[in-house]
N, CA, C and O atoms as a GROMACS GRO file, in nm:
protein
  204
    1UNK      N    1   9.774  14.976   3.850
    1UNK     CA    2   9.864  14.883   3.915
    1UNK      C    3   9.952  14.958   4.015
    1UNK      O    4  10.032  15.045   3.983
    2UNK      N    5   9.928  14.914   4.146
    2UNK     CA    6  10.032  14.994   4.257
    2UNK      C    7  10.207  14.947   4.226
    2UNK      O    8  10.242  14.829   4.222
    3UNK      N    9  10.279  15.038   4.211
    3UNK     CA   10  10.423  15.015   4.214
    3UNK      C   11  10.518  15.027   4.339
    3UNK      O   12  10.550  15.132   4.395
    4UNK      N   13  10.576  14.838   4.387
    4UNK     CA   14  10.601  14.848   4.497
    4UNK      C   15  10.770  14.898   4.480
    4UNK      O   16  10.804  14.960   4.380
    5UNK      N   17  10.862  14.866   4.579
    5UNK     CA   18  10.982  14.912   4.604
    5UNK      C   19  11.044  14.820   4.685
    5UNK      O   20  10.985  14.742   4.759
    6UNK      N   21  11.182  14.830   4.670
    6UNK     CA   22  11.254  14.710   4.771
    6UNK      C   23  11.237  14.802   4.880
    6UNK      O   24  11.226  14.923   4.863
    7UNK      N   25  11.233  14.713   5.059
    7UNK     CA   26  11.253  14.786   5.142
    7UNK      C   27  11.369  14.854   5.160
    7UNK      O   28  11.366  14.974   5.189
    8UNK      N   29  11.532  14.760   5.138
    8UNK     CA   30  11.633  14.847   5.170
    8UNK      C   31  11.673  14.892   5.052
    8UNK      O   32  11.796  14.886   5.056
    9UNK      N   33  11.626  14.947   4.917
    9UNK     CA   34  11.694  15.037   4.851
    9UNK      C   35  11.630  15.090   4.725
    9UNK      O   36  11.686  15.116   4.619
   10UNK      N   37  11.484  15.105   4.760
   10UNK     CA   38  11.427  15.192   4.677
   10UNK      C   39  11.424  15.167   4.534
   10UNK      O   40  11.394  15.262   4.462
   11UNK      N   41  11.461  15.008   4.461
   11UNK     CA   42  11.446  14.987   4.335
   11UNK      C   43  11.295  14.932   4.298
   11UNK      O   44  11.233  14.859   4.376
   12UNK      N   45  11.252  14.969   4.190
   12UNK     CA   46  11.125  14.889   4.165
   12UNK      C   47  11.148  14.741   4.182
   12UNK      O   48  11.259  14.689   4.165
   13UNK      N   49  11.011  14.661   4.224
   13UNK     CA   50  11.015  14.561   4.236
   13UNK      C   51  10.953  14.521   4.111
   13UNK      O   52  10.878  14.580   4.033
   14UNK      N   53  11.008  14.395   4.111
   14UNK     CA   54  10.914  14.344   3.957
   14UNK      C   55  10.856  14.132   4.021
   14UNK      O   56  10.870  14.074   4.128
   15UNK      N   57  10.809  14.100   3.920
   15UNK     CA   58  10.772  13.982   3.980
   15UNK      C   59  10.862  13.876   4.035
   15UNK      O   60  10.806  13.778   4.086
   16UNK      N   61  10.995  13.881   4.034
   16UNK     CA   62  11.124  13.839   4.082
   16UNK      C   63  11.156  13.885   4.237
   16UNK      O   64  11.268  13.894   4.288
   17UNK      N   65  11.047  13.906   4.290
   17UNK     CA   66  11.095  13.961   4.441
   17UNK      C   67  11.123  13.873   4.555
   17UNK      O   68  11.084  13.756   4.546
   18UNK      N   69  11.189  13.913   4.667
   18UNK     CA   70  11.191  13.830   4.770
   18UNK      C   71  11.090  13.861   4.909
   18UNK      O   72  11.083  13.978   4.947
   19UNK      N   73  11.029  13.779   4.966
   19UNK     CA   74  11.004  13.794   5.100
   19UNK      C   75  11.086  13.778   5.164
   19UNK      O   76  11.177  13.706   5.124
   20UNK      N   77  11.095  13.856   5.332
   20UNK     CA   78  11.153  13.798   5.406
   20UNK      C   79  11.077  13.935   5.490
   20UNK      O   80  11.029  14.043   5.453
   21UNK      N   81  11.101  13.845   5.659
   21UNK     CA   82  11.065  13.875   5.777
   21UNK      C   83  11.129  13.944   5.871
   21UNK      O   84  11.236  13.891   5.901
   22UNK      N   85  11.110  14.019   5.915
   22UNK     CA   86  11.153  14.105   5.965
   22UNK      C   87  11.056  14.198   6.085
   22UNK      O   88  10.949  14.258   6.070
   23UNK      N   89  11.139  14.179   6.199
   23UNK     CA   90  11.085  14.192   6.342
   23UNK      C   91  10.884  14.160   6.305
   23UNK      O   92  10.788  14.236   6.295
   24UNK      N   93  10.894  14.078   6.300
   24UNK     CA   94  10.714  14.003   6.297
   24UNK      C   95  10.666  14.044   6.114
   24UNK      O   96  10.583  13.980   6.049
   25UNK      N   97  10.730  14.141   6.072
   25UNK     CA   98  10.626  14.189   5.959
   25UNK      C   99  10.732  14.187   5.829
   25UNK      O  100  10.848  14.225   5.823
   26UNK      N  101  10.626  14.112   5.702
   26UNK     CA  102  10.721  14.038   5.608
   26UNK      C  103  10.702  14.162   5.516
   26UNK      O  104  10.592  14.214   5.499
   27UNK      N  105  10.827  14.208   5.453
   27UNK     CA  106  10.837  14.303   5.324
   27UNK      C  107  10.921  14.224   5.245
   27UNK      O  108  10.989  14.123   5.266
   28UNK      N  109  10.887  14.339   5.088
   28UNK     CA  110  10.941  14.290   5.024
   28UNK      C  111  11.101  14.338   4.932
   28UNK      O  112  11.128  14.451   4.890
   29UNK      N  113  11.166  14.244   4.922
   29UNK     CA  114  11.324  14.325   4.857
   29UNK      C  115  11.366  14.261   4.720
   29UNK      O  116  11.304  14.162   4.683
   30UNK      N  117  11.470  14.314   4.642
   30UNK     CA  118  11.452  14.272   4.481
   30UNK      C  119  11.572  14.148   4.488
   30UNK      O  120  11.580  14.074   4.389
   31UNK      N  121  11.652  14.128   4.589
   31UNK     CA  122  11.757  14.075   4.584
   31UNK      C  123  11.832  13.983   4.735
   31UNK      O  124  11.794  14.023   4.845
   32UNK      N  125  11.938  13.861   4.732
   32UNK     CA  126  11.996  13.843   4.860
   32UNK      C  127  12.067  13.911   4.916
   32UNK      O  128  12.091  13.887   5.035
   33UNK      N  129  12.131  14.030   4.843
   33UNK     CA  130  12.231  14.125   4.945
   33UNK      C  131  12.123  14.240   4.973
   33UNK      O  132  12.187  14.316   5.045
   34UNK      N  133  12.023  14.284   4.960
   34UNK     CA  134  11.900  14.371   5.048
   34UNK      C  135  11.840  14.271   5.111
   34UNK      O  136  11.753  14.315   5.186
   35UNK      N  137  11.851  14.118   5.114
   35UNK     CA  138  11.779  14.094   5.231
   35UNK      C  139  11.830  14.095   5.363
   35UNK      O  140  11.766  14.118   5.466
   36UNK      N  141  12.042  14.047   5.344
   36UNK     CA  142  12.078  13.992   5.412
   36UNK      C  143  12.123  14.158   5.462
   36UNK      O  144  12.102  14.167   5.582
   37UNK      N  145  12.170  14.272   5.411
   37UNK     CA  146  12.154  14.357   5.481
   37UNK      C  147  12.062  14.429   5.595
   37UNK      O  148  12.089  14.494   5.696
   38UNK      N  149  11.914  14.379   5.519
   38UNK     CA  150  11.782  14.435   5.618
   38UNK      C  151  11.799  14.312   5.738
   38UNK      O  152  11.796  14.365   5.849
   39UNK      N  153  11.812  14.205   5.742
   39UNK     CA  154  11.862  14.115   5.888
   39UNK      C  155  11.947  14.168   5.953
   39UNK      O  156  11.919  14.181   6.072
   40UNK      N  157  12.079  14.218   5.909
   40UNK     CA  158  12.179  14.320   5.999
   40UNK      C  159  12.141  14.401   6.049
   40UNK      O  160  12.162  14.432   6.166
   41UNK      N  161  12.053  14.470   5.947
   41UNK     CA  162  12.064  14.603   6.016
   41UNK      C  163  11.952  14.595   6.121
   41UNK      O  164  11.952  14.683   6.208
   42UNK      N  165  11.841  14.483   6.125
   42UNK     CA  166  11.741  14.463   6.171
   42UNK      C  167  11.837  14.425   6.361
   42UNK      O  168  11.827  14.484   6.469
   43UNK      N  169  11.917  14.307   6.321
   43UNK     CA  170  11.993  14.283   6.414
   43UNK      C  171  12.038  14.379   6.524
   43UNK      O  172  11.996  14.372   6.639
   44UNK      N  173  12.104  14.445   6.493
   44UNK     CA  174  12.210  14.528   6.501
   44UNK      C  175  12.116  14.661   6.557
   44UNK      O  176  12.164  14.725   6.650
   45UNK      N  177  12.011  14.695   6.515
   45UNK     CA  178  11.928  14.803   6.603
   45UNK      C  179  11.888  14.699   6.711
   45UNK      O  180  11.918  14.747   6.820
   46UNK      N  181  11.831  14.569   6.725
   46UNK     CA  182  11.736  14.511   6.839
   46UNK      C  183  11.843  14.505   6.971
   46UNK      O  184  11.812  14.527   7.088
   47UNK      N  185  12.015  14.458   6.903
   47UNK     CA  186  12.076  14.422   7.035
   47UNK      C  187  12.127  14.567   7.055
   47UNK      O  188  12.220  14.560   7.135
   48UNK      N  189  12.108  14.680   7.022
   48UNK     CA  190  12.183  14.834   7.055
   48UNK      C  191  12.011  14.869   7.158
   48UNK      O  192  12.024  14.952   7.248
   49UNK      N  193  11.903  14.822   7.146
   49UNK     CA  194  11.799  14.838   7.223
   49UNK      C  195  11.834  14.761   7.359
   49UNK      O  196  11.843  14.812   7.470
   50UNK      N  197  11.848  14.653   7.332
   50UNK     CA  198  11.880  14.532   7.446
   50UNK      C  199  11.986  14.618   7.603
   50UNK      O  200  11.979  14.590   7.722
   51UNK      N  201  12.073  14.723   7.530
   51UNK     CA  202  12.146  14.738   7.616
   51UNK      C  203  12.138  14.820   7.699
   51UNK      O  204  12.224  14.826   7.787
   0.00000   0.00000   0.00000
């Protein structure tokens, strides 16, 4: 059995996980405050590119 990981913080995932999307490609995180962080931070690099 492959053992996955949240994207923003390295906890095992278990069958309780979340999707979410991110710049086109969906990973996965264990919780709403790693998702809503990975949107910030997702944010927050695209408009520091923009400029």
């Amino acid at each position: 059995m492959v053992e996955t990981t949240c994207a923003a913080c390295d906890c095992k995932l278990d069958g309780n996980c979340f999707k979410v999307k991110i710049g086109g490609k969906t990973v996965d995180v264990c919780c709403d405050d790693c998702a809503q962080r990975l949107r910030e931070a997702h944010g927050s690099a695209a408009a520091s590119r923009k400029r």
